[in-house]
N, CA, C and O atoms as a DFTB+ gen file, in Angstrom:
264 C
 N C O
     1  1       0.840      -1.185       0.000
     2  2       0.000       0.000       0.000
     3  2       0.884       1.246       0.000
     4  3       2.061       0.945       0.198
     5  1       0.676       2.537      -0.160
     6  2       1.260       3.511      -0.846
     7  2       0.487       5.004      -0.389
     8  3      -0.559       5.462      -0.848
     9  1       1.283       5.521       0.556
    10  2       0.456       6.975       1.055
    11  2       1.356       7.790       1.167
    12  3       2.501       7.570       1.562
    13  1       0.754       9.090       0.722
    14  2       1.472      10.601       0.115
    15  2       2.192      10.915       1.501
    16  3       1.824      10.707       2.658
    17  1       3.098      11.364       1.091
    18  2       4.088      11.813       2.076
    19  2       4.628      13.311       2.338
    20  3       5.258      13.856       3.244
    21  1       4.022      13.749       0.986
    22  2       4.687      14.989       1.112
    23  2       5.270      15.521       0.240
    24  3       5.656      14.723      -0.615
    25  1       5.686      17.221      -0.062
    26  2       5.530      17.904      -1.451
    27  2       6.911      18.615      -1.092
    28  3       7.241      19.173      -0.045
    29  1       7.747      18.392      -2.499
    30  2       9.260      19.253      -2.667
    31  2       8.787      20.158      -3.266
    32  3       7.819      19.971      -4.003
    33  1       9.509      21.725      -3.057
    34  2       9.257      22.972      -3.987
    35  2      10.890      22.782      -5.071
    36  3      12.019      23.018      -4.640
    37  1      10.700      22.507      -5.896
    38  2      11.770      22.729      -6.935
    39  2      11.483      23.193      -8.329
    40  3      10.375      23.357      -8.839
    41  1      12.365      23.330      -8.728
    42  2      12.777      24.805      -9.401
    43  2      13.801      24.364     -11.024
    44  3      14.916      23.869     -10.856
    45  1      13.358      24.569     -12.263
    46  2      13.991      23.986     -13.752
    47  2      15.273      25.504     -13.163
    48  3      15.516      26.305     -12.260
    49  1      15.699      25.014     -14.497
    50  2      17.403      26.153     -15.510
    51  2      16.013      27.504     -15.503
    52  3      16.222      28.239     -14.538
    53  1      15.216      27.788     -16.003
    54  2      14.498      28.918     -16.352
    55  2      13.961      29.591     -15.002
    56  3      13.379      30.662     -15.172
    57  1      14.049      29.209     -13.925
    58  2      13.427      29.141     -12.728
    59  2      12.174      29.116     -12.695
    60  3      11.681      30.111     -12.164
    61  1      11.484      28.374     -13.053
    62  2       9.777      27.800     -13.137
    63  2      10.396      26.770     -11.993
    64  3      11.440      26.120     -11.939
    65  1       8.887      26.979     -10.812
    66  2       8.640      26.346     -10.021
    67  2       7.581      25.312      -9.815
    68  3       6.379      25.467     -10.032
    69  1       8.134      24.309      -9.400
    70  2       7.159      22.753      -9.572
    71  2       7.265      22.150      -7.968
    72  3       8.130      22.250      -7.098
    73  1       5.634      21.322      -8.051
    74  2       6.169      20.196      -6.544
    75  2       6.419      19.079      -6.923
    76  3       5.976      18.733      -8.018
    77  1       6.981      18.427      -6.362
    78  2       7.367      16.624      -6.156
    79  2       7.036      16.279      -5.166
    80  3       7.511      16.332      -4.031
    81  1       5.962      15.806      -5.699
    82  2       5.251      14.981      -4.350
    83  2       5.684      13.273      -4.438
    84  3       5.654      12.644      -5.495
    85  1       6.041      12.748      -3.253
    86  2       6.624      11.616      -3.001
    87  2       5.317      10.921      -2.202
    88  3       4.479      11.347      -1.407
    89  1       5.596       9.600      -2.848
    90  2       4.432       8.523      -1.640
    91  2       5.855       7.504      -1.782
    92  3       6.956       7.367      -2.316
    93  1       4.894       6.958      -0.882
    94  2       6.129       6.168       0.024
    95  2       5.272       4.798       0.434
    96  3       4.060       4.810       0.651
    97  1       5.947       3.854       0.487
    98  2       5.230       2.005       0.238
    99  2       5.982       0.884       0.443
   100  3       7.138       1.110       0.800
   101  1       5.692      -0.152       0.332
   102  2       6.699      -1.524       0.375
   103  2       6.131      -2.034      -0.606
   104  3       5.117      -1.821      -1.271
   105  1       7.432      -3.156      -0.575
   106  2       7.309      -3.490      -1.850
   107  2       8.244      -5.403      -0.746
   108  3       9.330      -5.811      -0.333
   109  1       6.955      -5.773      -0.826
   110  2       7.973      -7.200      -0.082
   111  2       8.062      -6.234       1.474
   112  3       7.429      -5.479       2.211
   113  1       9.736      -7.134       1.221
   114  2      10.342      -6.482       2.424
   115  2      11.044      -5.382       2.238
   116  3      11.784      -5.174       3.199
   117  1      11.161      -4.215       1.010
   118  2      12.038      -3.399       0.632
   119  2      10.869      -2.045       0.864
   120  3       9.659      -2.123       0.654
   121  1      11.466      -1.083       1.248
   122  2      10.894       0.536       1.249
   123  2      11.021       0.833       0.055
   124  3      12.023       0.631      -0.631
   125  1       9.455       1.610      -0.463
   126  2       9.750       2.029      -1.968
   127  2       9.220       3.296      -1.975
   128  3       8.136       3.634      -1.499
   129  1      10.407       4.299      -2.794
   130  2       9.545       6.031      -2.779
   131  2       9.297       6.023      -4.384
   132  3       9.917       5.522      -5.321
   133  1       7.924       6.925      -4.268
   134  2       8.212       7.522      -5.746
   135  2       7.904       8.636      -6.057
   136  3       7.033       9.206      -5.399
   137  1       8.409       9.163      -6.948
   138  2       8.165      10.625      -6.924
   139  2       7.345      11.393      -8.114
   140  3       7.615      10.913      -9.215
   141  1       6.490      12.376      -8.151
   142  2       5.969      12.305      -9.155
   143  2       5.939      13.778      -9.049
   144  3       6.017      14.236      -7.909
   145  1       5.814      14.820     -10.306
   146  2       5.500      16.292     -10.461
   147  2       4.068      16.330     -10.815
   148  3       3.371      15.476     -11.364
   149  1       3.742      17.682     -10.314
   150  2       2.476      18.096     -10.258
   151  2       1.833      17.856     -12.015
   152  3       0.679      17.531     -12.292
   153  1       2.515      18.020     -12.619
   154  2       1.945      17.344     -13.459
   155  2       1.463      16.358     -13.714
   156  3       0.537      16.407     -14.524
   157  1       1.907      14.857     -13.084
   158  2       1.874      14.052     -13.249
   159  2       3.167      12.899     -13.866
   160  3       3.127      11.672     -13.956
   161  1       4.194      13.809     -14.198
   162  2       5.295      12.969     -14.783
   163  2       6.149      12.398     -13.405
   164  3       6.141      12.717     -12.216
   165  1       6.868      11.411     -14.195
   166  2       8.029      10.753     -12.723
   167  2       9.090      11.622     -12.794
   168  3       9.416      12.412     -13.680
   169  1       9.570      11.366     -11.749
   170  2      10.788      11.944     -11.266
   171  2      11.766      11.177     -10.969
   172  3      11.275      10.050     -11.013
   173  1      13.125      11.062     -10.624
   174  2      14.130      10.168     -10.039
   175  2      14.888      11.357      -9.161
   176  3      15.139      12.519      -9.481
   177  1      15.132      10.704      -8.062
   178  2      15.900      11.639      -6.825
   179  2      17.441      11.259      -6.995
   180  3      17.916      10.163      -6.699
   181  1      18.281      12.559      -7.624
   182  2      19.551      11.996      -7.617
   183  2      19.976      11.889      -5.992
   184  3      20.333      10.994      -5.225
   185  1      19.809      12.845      -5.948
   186  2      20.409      13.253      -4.272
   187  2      19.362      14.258      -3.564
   188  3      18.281      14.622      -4.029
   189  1      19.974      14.641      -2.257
   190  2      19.075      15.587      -1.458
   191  2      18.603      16.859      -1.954
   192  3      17.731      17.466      -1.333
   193  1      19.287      17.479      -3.405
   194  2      19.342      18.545      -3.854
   195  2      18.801      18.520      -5.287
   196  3      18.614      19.606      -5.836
   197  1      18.494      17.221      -6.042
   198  2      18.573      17.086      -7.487
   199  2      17.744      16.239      -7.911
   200  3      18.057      15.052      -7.819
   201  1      16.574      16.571      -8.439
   202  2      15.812      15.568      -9.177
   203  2      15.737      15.621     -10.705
   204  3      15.756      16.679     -11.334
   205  1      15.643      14.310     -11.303
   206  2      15.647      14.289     -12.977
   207  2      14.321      14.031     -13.123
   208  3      13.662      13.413     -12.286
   209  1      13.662      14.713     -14.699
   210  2      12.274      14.092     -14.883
   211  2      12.805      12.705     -15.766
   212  3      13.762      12.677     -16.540
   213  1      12.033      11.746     -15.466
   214  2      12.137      10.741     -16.183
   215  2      12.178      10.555     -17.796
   216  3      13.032      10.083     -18.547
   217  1      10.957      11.097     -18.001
   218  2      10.730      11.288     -19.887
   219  2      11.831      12.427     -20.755
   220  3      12.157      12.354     -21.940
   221  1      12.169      13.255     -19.943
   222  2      13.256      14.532     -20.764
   223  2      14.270      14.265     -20.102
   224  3      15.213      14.043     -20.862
   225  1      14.588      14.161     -18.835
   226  2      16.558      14.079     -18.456
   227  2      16.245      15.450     -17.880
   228  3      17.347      15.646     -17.368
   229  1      15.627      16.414     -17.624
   230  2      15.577      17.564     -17.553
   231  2      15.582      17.732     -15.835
   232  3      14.608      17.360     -15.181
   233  1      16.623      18.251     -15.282
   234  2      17.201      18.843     -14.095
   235  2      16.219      19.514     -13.324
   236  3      15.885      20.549     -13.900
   237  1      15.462      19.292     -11.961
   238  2      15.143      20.235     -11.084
   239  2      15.937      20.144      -9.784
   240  3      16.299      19.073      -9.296
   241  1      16.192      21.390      -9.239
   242  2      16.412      21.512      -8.102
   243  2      15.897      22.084      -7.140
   244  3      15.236      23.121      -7.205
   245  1      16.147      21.479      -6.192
   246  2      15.120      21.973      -4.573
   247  2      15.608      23.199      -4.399
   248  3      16.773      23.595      -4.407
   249  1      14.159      24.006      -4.174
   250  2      14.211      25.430      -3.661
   251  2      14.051      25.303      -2.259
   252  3      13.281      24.422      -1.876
   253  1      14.797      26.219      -1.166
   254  2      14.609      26.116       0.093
   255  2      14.406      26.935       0.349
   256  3      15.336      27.671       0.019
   257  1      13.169      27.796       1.136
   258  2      12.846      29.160       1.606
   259  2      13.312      28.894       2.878
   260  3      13.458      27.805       3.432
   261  1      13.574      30.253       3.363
   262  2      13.336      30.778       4.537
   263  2      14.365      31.505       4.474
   264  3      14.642      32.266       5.402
């Protein structure tokens, strides 16, 4: 089973701002995240700072306010 976890503010090269919302699940015995943009496309989490869209290769990075 598979429940929303929660929304990244990140940010393309043009600075257009998007969320990544992650749900979070098992899979067996393994933890599984996935990430998806408000659009609806996937995402892959390089690291704490860097997500790729799946279908373009196209770079977002996490915006951090405060």
């Amino acid at each position: 089973m598979e429940s929303y976890s929660g929304g990244i503010l990140v940010e393309d090269a043009e600075g257009s701002r998007f969320h990544v919302h992650e749900y979070r699940g098992r899979r067996t015995l393994f933890r599984a995240r996935r990430y998806v943009l408000d659009t609806g496309e996937s995402v892959r989490r390089l690291d704490a700072h860097t997500f790729v869209v799946e279908r373009t290769g196209e770079r977002l990075m996490r915006v951090y306010d405060g």
